[in-house]
C-alpha positions as CSV (number, residue, x, y, z in Angstrom):
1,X,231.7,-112.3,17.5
2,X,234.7,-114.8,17.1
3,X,232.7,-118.0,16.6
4,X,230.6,-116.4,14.4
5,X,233.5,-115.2,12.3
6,X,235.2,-118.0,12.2
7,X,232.1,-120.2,11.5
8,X,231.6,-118.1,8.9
9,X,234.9,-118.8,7.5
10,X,234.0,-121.8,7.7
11,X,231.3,-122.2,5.5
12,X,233.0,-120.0,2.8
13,X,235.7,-122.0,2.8
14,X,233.6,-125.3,2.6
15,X,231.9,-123.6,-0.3
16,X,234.3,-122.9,-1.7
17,X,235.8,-126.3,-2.3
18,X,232.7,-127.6,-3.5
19,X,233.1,-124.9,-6.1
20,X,236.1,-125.9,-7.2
21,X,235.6,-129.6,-7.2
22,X,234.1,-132.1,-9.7
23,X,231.0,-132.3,-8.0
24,X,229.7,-129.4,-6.2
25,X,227.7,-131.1,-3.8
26,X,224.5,-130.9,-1.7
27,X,223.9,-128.3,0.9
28,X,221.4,-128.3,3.7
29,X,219.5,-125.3,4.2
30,X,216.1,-124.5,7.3
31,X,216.3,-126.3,11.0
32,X,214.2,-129.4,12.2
33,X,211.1,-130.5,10.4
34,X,211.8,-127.8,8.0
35,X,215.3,-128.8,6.3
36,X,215.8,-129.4,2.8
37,X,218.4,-130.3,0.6
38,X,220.0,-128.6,-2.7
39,X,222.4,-130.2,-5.1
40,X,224.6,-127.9,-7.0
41,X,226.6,-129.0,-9.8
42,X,230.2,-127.4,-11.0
43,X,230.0,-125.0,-14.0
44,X,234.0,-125.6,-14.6
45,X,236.3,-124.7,-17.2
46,X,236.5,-120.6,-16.0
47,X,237.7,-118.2,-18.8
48,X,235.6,-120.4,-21.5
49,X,235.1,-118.6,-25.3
50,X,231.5,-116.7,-25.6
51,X,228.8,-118.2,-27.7
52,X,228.3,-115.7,-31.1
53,X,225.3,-117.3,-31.9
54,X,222.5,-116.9,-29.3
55,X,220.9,-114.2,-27.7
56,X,222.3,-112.3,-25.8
57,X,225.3,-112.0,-28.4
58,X,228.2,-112.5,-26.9
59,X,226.8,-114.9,-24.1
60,X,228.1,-117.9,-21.9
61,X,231.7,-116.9,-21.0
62,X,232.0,-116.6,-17.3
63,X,235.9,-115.9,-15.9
64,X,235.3,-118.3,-12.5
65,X,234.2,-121.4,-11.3
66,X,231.0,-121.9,-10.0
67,X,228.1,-124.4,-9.0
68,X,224.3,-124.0,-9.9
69,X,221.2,-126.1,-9.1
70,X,220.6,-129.3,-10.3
71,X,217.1,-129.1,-10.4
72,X,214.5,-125.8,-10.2
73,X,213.3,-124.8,-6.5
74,X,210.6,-126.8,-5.6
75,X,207.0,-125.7,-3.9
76,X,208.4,-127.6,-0.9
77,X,211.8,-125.6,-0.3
78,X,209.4,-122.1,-0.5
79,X,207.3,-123.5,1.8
80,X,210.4,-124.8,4.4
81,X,211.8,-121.0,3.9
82,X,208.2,-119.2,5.2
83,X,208.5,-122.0,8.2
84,X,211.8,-121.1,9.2
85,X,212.1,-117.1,7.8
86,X,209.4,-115.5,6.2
87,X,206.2,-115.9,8.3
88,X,208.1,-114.5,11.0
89,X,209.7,-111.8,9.1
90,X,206.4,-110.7,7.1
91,X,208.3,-111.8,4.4
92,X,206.1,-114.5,2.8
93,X,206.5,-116.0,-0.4
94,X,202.5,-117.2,-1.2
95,X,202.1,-119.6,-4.3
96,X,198.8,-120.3,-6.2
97,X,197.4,-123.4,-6.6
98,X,198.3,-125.4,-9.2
99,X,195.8,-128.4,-9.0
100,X,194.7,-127.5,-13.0
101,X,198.4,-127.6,-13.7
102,X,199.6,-130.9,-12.6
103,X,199.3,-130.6,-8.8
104,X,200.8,-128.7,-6.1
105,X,202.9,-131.1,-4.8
106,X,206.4,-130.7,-2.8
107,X,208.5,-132.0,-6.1
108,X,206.5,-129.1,-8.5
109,X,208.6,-126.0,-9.7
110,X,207.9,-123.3,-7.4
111,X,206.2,-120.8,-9.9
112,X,204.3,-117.6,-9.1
113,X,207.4,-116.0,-7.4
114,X,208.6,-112.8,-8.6
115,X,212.2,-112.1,-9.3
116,X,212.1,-109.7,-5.6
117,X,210.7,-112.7,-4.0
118,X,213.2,-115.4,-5.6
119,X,215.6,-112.7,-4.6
120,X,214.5,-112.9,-0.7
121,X,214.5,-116.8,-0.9
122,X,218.1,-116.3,-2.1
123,X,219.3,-113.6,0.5
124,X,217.7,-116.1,2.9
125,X,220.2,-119.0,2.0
126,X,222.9,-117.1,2.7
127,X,222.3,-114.9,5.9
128,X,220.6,-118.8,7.2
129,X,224.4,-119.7,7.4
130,X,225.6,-116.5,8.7
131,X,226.7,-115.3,5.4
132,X,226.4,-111.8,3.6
133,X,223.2,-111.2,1.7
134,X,223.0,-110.8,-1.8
135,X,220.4,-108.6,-2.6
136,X,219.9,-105.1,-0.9
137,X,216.1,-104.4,-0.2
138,X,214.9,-100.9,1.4
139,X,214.0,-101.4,5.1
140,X,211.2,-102.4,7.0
141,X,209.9,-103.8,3.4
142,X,207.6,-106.2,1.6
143,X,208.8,-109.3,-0.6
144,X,207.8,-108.0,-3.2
145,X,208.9,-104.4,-3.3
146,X,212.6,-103.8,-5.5
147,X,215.9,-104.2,-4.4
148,X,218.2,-101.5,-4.3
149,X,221.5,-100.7,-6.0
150,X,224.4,-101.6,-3.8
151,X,226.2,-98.5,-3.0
152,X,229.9,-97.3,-3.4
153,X,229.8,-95.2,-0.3
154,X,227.1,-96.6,2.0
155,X,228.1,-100.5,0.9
156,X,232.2,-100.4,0.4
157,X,232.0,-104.5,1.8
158,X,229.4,-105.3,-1.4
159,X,229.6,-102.7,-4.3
160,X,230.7,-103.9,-7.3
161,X,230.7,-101.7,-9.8
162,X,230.6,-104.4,-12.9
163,X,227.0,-105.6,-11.3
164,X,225.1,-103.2,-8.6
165,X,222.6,-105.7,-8.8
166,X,224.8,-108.0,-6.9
167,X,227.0,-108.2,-3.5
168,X,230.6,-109.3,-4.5
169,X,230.3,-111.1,-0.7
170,X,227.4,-113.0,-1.9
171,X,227.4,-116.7,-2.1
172,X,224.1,-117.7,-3.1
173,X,222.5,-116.0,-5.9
174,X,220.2,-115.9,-8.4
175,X,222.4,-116.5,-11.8
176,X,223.3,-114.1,-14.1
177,X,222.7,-114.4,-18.1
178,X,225.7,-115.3,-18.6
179,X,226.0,-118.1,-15.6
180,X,222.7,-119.7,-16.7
181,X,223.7,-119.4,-20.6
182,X,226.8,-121.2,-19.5
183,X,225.3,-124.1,-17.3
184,X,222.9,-124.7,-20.6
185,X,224.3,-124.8,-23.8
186,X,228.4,-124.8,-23.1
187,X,230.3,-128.2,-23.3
188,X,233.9,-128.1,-22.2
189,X,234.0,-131.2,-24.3
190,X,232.4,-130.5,-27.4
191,X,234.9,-129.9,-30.6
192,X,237.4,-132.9,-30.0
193,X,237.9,-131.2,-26.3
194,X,238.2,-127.6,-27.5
195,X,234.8,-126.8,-26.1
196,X,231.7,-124.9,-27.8
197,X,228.2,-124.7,-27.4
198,X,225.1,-126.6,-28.1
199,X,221.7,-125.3,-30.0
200,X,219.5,-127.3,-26.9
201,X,220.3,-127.5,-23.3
202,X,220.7,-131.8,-23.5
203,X,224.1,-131.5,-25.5
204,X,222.6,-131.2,-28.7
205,X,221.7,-129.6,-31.9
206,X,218.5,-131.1,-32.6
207,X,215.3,-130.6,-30.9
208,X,214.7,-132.7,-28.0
209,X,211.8,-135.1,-28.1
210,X,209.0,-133.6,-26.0
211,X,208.1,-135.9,-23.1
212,X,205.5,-135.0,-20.1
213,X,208.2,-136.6,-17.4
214,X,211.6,-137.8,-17.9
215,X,214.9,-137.8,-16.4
216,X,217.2,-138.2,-19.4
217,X,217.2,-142.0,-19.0
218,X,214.0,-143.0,-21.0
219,X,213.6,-144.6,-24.7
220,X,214.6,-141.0,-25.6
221,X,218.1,-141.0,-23.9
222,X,219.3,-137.6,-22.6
223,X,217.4,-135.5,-25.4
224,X,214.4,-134.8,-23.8
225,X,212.2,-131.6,-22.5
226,X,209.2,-131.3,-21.1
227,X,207.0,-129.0,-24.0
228,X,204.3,-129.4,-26.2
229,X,202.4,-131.1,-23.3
230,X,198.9,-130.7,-21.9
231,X,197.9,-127.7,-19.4
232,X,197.8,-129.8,-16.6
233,X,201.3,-132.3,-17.2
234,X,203.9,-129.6,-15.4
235,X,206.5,-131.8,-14.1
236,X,208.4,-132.1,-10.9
237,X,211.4,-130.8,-10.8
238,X,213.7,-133.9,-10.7
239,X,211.4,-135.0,-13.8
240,X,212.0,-132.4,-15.9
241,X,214.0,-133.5,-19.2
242,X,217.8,-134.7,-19.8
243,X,220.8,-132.8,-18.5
244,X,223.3,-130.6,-20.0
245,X,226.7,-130.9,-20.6
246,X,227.5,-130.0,-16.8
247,X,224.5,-132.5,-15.5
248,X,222.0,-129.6,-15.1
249,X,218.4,-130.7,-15.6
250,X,215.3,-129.4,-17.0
251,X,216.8,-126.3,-18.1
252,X,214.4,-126.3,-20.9
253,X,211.2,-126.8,-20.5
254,X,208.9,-127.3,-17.7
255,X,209.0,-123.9,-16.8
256,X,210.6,-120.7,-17.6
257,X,213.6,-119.5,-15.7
258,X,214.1,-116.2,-13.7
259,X,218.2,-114.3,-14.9
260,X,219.3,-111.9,-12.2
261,X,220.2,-109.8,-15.2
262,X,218.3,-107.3,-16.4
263,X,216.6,-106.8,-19.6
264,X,219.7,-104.9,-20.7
265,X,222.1,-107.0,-19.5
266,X,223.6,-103.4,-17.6
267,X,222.1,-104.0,-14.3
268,X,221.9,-100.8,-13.3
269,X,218.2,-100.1,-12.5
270,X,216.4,-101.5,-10.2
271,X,212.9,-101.5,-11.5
272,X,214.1,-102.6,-14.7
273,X,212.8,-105.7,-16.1
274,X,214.5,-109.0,-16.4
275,X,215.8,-111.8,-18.7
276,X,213.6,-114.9,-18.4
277,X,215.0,-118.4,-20.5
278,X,213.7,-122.2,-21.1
279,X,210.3,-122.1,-22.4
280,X,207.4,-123.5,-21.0
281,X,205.7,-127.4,-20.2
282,X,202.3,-126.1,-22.4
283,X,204.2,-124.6,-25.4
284,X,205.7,-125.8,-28.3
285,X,209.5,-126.0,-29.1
286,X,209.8,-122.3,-30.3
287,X,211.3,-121.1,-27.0
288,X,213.9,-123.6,-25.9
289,X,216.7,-122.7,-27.6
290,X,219.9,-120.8,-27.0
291,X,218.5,-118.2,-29.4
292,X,215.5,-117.1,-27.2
293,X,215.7,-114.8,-24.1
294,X,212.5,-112.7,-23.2
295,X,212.3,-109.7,-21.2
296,X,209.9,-109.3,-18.7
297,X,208.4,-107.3,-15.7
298,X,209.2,-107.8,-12.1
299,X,206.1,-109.9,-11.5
300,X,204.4,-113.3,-10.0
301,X,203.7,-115.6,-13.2
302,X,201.8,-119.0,-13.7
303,X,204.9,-120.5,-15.7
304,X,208.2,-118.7,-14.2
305,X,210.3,-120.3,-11.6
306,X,213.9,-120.1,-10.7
307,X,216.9,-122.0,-9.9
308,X,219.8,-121.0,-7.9
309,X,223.4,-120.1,-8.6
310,X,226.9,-120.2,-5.9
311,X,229.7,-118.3,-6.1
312,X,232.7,-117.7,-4.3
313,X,232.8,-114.2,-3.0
314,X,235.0,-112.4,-6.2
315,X,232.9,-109.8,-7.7
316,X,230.6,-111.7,-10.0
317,X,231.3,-110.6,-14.3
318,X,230.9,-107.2,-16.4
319,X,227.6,-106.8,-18.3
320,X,227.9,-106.6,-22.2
321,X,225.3,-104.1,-23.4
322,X,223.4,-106.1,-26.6
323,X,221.1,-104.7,-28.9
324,X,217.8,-106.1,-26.8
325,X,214.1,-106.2,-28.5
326,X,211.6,-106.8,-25.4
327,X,209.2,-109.2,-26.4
328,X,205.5,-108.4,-25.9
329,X,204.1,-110.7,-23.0
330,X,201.8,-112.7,-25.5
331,X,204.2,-114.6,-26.9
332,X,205.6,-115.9,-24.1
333,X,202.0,-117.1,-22.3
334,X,203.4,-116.2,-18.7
335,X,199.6,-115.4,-17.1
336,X,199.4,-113.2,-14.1
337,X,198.7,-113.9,-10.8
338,X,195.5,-113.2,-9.7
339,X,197.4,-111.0,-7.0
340,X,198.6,-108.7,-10.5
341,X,201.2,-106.4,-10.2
342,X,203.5,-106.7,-7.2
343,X,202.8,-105.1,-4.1
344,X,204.6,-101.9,-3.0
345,X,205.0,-100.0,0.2
């Protein structure tokens, strides 16, 4: 029990620093044959003004430092988790082809995974380096069955009452709307150094040219997405449109984005539906800006992947309840799995 304590010290602490530096680093995650690699990048600049002119409304201001993924999770890292976790565990996270859709490569967003099973992938990064999970799941259950609230009395170590949703000992996590609103459209340099936010997730307030690969380095320069582009051009991941102000790519675009927040922002039930953001590869431009969140259900979807989010273990932020329309699933073009609804039991 002492090595394992103290090596998880470790690890925490390691994190931590990479938090709080300019550059958040790469981590190694899976054993063998079956490692891969994530680069998180610094959100910075903790205790930052709230944007007043997106949805939700407030939105963006986030009290801490923290890091997020540089690029959406890839086909490849799902694949590397059922090697080293899920197969074994019964806890497999099954993709559908998507030859039509430009390939089903290693570098292509990982898409048809359901915010329970993103969720898994998540609690799997952290309990793989002997750190706290962050998502409570009944026992002896499926991937894709709902989490449950973290509890006051039964879960002193990981309630927090600001999120249930959330384990205030977590590390890796999925990020909330206001961590992913932050990563996107906030630049600490914007307003002669005052900071402020952007319309589009590449630093600016036009509309970004709609390209069917780019890494913010084309003709284009760093206003670029990947929309308005044939069925079959999704992009890979580190392909997917110009940064934002922190050096996150492809946060519009490509493919839409699972929120660990719920459709209400309150987090407080667990079937409740959640906040997806970015727009899609196949759609036009209407859904890529800061003024577009949909609300969706808890299920596997051609065009919805994820990225992920690291904190240090503080408690994570308070919900602010908005005025919320959910939008009605045909405008946002998700498609169903052929597998429908998630499973239960």
């Amino acid at each position: 029990m002492k090595s394992l304590f103290f090596g998880c010290a470790t690890i925490v602490g390691s994190i931590f620093m990479m938090v709080n530096s300019s550059s958040a680093g790469t981590i190694t995650f899976g054993s063998g044959a079956n490692q891969f690699n994530m680069e998180f990048v610094t959100i910075g600049n903790p205790g930052n003004t709230a944007d007043n002119t997106g949805i939700p409304n407030p939105a963006g201001s986030v009290g801490y430092s923290y890091g997020i993924a540089k690029y959406e999770v890839s086909r490849d890292m799902i694949t590397k988790y059922n090697v080293n976790f899920g197969n074994a565990n019964f806890l497999t996270i099954s993709m559908e082809n998507m030859v039509d859709y430009g390939g089903s490569g290693p570098d292509q967003p990982a898409t048809w995974v359901s915010w329970s099973e993103a969720a898994r992938f998540v609690n799997w990064l952290n309990t793989s380096k002997n750190l706290p999970a962050a998502y409570k799941f009944p026992q002896n259950s499926g991937a894709n069955n709902d989490i449950l609230l973290w509890d006051p009395l039964l879960d002193p170590l990981d309630y927090n009452e600001k999120n249930p949703y959330r384990s205030k000992r977590a590390t890796f996590v999925l990020p909330s709307y206001n961590e992913w609103y932050k990563a996107a459209y906030y630049d600490p340099n914007k307003n002669g150094g005052v900071g402020g936010y952007w319309k589009y997730a590449t630093k600016s307030d036009t509309l970004p040219v709609p390209v069917a690969s780019g890494d913010g380095t084309g003709i284009n320069g760093n206003n670029e997405a990947v929309f308005s582009q044939l069925p079959s051009d999704l992009a890979k991941v580190n392909k997917s449109g110009g940064l934002s102000a922190f050096g996150v790519m492809g946060l519009e675009g490509n493919v839409w984005e699972w929120e660990e927040s719920s459709g209400d922002l309150m987090n407080t039930n667990p079937a409740a539906f959640r906040g997806v953001r970015g727009g899609r590869w196949d759609q036009g431009p209407e859904n890529l800006s800061s003024s577009v969140r949909l609300v969706v259900p808890n299920n596997e979807y051609l065009s919805v992947g994820f990225r992920v989010a690291m904190v240090t273990p503080t408690g994570g932020e308070v919900p602010e309840p908005t005025s919320m329309a959910i939008f009605g699933l045909g405008a946002l073009g998700l498609a169903y799995s052929s597998r429908g609804k998630r499973k239960r039991g």
